[in-house]
C-alpha positions in Angstrom: -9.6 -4.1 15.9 -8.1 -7.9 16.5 -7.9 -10.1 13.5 -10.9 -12.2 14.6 -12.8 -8.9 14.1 -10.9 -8.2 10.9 -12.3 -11.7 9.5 -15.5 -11.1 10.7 -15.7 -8.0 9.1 -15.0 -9.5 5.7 -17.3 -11.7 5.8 -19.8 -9.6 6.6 -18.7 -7.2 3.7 -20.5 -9.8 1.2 -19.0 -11.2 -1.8 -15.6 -10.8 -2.2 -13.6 -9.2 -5.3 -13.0 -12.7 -6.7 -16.8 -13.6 -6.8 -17.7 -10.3 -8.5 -14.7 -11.4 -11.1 -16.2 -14.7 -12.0 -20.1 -13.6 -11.5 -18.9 -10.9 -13.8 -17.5 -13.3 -16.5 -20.5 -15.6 -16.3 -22.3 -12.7 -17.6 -20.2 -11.9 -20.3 -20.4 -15.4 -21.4 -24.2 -15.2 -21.1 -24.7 -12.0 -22.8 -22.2 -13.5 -25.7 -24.3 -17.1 -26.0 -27.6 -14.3 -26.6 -26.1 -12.4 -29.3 -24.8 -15.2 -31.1 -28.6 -17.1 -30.3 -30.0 -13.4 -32.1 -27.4 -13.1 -35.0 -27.8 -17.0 -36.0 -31.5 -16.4 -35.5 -32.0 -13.0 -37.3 -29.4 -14.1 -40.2 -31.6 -17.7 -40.8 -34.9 -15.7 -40.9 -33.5 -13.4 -43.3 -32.2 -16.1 -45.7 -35.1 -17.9 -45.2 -37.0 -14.8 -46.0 -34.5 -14.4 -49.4 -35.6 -18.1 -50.4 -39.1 -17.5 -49.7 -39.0 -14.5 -52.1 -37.3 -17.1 -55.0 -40.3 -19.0 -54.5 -42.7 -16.7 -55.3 -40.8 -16.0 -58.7 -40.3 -19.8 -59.6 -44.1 -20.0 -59.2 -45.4 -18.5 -61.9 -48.4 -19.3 -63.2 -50.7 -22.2 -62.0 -50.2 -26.0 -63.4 -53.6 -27.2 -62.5 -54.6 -27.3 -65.8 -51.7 -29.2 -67.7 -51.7 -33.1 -67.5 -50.0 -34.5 -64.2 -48.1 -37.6 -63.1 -48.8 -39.4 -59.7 -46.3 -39.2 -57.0 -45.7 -43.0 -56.9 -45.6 -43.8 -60.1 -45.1 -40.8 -62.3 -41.5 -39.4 -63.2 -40.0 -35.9 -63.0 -41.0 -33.6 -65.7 -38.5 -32.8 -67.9 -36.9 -29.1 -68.0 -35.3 -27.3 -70.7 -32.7 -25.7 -68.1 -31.0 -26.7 -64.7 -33.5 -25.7 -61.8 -33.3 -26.7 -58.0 -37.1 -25.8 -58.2 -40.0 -28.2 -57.0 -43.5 -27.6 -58.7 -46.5 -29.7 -58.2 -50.4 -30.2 -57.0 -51.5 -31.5 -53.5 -55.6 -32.2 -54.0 -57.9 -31.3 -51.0 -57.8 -35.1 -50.0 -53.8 -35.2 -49.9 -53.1 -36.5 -53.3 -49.9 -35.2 -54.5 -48.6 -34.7 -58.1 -45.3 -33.6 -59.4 -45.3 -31.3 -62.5 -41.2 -30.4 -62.1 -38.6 -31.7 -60.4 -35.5 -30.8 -59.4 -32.6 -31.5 -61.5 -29.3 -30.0 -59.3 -27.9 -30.2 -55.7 -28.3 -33.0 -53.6 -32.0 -32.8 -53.5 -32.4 -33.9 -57.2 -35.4 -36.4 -57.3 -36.5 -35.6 -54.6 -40.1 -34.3 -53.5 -40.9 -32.4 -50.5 -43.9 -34.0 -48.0 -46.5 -31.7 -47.0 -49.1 -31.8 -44.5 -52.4 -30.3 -46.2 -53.5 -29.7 -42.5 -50.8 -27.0 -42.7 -52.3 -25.3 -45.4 -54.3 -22.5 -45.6 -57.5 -23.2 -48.0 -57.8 -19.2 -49.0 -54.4 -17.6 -49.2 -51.0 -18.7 -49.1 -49.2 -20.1 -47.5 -45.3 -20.6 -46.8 -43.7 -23.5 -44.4 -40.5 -25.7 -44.2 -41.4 -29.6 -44.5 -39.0 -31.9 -44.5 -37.8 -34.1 -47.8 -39.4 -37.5 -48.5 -36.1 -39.4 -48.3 -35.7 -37.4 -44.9 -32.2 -36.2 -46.2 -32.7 -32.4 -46.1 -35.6 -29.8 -46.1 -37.7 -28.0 -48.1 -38.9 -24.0 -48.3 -42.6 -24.7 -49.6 -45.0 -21.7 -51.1 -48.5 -23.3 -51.5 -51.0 -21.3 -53.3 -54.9 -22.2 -53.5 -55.8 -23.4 -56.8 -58.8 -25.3 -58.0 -60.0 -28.5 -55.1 -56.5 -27.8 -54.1 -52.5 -26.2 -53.8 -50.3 -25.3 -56.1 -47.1 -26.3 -54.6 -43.6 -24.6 -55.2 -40.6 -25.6 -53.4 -37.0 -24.5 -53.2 -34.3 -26.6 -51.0 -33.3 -25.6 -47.6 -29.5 -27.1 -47.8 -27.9 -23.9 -48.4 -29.7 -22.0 -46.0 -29.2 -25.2 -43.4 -25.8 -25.1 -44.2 -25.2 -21.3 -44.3 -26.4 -21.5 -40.8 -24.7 -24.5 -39.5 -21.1 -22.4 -40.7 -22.1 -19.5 -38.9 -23.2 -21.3 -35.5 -19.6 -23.0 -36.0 -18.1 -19.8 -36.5 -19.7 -18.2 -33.4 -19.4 -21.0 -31.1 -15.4 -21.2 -32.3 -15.6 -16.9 -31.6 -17.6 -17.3 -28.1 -15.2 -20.3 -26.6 -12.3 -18.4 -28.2 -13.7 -14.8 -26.5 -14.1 -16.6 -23.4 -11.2 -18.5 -23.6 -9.1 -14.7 -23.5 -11.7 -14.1 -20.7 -11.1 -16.7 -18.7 -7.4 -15.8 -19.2 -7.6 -12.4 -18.2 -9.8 -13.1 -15.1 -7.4 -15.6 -14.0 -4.8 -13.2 -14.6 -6.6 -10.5 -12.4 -7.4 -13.1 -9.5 -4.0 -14.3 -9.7 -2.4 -10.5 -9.6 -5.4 -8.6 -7.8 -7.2 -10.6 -5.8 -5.0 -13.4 -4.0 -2.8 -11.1 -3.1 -5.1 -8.6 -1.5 -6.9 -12.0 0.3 -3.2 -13.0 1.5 -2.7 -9.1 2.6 -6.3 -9.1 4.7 -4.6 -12.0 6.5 -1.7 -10.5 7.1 -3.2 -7.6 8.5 -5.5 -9.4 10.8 -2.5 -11.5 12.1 -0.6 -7.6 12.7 -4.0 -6.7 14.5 -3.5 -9.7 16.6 -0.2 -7.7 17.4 2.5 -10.0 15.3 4.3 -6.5 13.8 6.3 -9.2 12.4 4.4 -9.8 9.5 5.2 -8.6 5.9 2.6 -8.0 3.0 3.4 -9.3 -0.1 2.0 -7.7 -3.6 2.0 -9.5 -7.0 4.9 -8.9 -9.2 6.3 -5.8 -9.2 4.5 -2.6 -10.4 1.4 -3.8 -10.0 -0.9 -2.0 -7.8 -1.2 -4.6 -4.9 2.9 -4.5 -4.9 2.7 -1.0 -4.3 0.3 -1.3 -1.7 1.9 -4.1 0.2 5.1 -2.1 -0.1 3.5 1.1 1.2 1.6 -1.0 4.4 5.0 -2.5 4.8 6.8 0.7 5.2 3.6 2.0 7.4 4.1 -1.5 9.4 8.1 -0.8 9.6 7.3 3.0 10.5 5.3 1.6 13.4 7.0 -1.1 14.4 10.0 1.8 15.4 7.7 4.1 16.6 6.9 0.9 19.2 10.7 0.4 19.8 11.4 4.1 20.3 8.2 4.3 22.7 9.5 1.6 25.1 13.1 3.1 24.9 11.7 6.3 25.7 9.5 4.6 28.6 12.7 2.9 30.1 14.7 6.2 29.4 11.4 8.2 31.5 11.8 5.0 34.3 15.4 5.3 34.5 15.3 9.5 34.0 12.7 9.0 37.6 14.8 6.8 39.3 17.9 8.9 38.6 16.3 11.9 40.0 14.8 10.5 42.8 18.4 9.2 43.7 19.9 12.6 43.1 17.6 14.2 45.4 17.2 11.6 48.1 20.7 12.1 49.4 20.3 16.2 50.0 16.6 15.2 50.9 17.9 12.6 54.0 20.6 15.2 54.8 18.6 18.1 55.3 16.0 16.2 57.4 18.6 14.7 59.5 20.1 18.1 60.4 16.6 19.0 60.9 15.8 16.3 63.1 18.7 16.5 65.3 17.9 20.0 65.6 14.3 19.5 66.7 15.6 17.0 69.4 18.4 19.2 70.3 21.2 17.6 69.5 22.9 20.5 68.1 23.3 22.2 71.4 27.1 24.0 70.3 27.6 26.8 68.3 29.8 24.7 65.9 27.8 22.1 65.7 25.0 24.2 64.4 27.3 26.2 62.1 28.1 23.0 60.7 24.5 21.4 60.0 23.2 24.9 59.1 26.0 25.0 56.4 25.6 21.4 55.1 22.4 22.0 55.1 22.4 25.0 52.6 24.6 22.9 50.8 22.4 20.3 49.9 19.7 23.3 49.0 21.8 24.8 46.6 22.6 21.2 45.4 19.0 20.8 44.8 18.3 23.5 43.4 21.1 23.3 40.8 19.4 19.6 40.2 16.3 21.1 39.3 17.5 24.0 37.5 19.3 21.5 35.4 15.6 19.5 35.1 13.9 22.7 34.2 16.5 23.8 31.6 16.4 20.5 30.0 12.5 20.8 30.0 12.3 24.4 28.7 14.7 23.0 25.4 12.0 19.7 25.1 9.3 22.6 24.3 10.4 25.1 22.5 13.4 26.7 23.0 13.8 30.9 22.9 17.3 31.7 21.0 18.4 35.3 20.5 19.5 35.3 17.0 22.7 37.1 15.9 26.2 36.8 14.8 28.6 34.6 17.1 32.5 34.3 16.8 33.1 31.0 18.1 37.0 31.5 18.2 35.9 34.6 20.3 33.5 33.0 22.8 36.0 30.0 23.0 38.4 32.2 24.1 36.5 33.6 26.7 35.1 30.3 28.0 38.8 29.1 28.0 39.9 32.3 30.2 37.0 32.2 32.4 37.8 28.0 33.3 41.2 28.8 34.0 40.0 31.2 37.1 37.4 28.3 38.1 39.9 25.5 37.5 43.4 26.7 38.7 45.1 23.2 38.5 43.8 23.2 34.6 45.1 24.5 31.9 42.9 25.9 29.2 43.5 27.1 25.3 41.3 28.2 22.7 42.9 28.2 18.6 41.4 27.7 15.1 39.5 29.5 12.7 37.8 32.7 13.5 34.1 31.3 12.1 31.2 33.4 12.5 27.8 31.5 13.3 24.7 33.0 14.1 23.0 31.7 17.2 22.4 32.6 20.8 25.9 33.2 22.7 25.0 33.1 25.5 23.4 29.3 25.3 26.7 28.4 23.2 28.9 29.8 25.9 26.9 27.6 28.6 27.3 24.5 26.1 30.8 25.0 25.8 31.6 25.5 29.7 29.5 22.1 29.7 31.8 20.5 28.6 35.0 22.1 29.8 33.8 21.7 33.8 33.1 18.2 32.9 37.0 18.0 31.6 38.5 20.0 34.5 36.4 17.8 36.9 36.7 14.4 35.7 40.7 14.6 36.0 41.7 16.3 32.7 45.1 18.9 33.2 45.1 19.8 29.7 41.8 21.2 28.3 42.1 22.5 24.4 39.1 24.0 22.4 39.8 24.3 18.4 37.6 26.0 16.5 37.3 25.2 12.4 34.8 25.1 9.4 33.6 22.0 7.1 32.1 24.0 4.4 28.7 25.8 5.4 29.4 23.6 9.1 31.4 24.9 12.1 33.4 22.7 14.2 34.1 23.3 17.9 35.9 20.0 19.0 37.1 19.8 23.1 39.6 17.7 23.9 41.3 16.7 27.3 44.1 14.2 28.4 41.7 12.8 31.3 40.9 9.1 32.4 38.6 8.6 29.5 35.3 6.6 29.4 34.4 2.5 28.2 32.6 3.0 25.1 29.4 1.6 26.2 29.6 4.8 28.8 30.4 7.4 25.5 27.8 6.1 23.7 25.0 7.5 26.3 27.3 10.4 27.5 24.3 12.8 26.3 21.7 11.0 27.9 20.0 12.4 31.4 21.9 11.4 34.5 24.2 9.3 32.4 27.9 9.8 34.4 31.4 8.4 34.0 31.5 7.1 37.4 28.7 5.4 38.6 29.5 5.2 41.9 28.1 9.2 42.3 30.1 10.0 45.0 30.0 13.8 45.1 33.5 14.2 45.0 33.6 13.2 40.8 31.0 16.0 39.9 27.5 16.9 39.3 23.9 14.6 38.4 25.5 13.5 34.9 23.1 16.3 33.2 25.4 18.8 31.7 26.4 17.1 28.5 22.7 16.4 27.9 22.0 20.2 28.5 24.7 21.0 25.9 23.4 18.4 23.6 19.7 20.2 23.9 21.6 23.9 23.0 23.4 22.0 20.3 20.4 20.5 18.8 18.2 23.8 19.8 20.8 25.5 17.0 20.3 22.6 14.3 23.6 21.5 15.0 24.9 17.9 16.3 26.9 16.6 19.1 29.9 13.5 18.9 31.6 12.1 21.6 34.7 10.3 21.6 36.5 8.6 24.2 39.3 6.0 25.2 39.4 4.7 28.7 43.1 6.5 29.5 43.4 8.3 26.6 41.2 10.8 27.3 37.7 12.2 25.7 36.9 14.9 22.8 33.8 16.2 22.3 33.0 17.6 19.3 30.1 20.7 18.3 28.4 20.6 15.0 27.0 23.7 14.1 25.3 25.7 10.7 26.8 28.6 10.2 22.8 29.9 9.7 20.8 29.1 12.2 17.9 26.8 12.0 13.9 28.2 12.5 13.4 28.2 16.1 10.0 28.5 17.5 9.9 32.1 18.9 
């Protein structure tokens, strides 16, 4: 998937984390404005409801009987005690009279104004009006008496202002909870979301192929730090898998070009003798002797090569070891005796520790003659194997007095068709695979291989090995 596809993808994916966030806030703010809308509503009806039941206990019996005053001219009647209550008449045709008045609060003096259109002519009947000096509000209870109503009323300040502190209170609560809200969804955005917005650009720039890029979380600890560090390990995990993938491709090129190289000399040889032959050129016996026996030469020169390939296959897959107890000292002693016969104008010696490994001799005794027929050949006269332990390790290091190698040359001794001289004239040796066939025994026993050298001061190679074996496939 490129990035283009990556963006196109979110977008199609609908609405983003953020959006959710804030969509999700907006409804916590609505939900909050309703409650407080129900509460203010709920608590007002129920004071209301509190004042209305005051009314009906200041009402009392009717006044319609007693003498009255006119609203215009009269004056308040006169109580024995302090009341905030309103008593009076209102006639069918909308005459009002005042029998009490109030004589507290802030609505003493005043009267409340009622509509008779309000009223109900055969029950009663319970409404707010507003005052007459239009300064506050009245709770009225008319009650059908005579051609008219007998009016009581009760002030609405403290219910008015009751509800006034508790809208204050909620609207400082709601901008206060949203406040925190808003807070906490910046601080979620912020953490959260940008980050994961500037990691899905990120990764649609790497799925463009720029294995360059880096995530980067919020903080440290947070979840999207984790994730961008986990990606950026993933990312770094791939980006060497890459590298090793083209190494190993221009290894495989230059492993193909080596082997074609090694084989086309023996390859042109043998079909020049045969050639000459099928023209008959080789018309002496001697001549014939000689291209028969070059001939077989080369065969058994490639067939060495591809032994060699084979071997080095066989330890890619998985490797067969026989399992048991080794001597090292032993079998170094015995490689040691059996080079000096192969290489007379050598000399060969085996001391150290007598460590006991378990492992396949035989494969350790072809590692080990590896590397001393690559000592003898490559113009070593003194050829020493020391044997020795590193606590649960066991150390086989071969040393020789030979020309030595640059150390751009040791540093790939291992490698397939890697040689010291690159010229490969035959003279010098073999394809360059036997220290790579000892470093496959060496790493088929869980055990490493180091290579030393110093152009004129001669190379040591030295054999890590467990003294357990490691689990080999069997």
């Amino acid at each position: 998937m490129t990035g283009a596809e990556v963006e196109e993808a979110r977008r199609r994916g609908g609405m983003s984390l953020r959006d959710r966030v804030l969509i999700g806030f907006a409804a916590i703010a609505a939900v909050a404005i309703a409650v407080a809308i129900a509460v203010t509503v709920s608590t007002t009806n129920y004071q209301v409801g509190q004042l209305d039941e005051r009314l009906a206990t200041f009402a009392g019996p009717s006044f319609i009987d007693q003498p009255v005053q006119n609203l215009p001219g009269g004056g308040p009647g006169e109580l024995s005690r302090p009341s905030d209550a309103f008593r009076g008449y209102v006639t069918a045709d909308g005459e009002s009279y005042v029998f009490l008045r109030p004589n507290v609060g802030d609505t003493a003096d005043d009267v409340p104004v009622i509509d008779i259109d309000e009223l109900d002519p055969d029950d009663s009947t319970y409404l707010t009006v507003a005052a007459q000096d239009g300064s506050g509000e009245f709770r009225v209870l008319a009650r059908p008496a005579g051609d008219g109503w007998d009016v009581t009323a009760l002030s609405m300040d403290s219910v008015n202002a009751s509800t006034q502190r508790l809208i204050l209170i909620e609207t400082v609560g709601i901008l206060l909870m949203l406040g925190g809200l808003g807070v906490v969804a910046w601080w979620v955005i912020r953490l959260g979301v940008n980050p994961m917005r500037r990691m899905v650009h990120a990764s649609a720039r790497i799925a463009d192929g720029d294995l360059s890029v880096r995530l980067e979380g919020a903080g440290t600890g947070s979840e999207s730090a984790e994730l961008a560090a986990s990606l950026n390990a993933m990312i770094g995990t791939l980006t060497a898998s890459i590298a090793e993938r083209e190494r190993s491709e221009a290894r495989l090129r230059e492993f193909v070009a080596d082997a074609s190289h090694e084989l086309r000399t023996p390859l042109t040889t043998v079909l020049g003798y045969s050639e000459l032959h099928r023209r008959g050129a080789l018309r002496k016996k001697a001549d014939q002797d000689d291209a028969w026996g070059r001939t077989e030469a080369e065969a058994r020169r490639m067939k060495r090569l591809v032994d060699d390939m084979l071997e080095l296959a066989k330890y890619d897959s998985e490797p067969v070891l026989s399992q048991q107890e080794v001597s090292l000292l032993s079998l170094a002693k015995d490689v040691a005796a059996g080079a000096s016969a192969a290489y007379p104008d050598a000399e060969f010696s085996a001391a150290g520790e007598d460590v006991a490994i378990t492992g396949d001799p035989d494969r350790l005794r072809q590692a080990m003659l590896n590397v001393v027929a690559n000592a003898a050949i490559h113009g070593g006269s003194n050829v020493t194997i020391n044997v020795g332990s590193d606590g649960d390790r066991a150390t086989i290091a071969i040393a020789d007095d030979g020309p030595g190698m640059p150390p751009e040359v040791a540093a790939r001794a291992t490698e397939r068709f890697v040689r010291g001289d690159s010229s490969r004239q035959r003279t010098t040796g073999g394809a360059g695979l036997g220290l790579a066939i000892t470093a496959a025994i060496v790493e088929a026993h869980g055990g490493t291989l180091d290579v030393e050298s110093e152009e004129g001061a001669g190379t040591t190679v030295t054999i890590t090995l467990p003294t357990q074996a490691a689990p080999v496939p069997q």
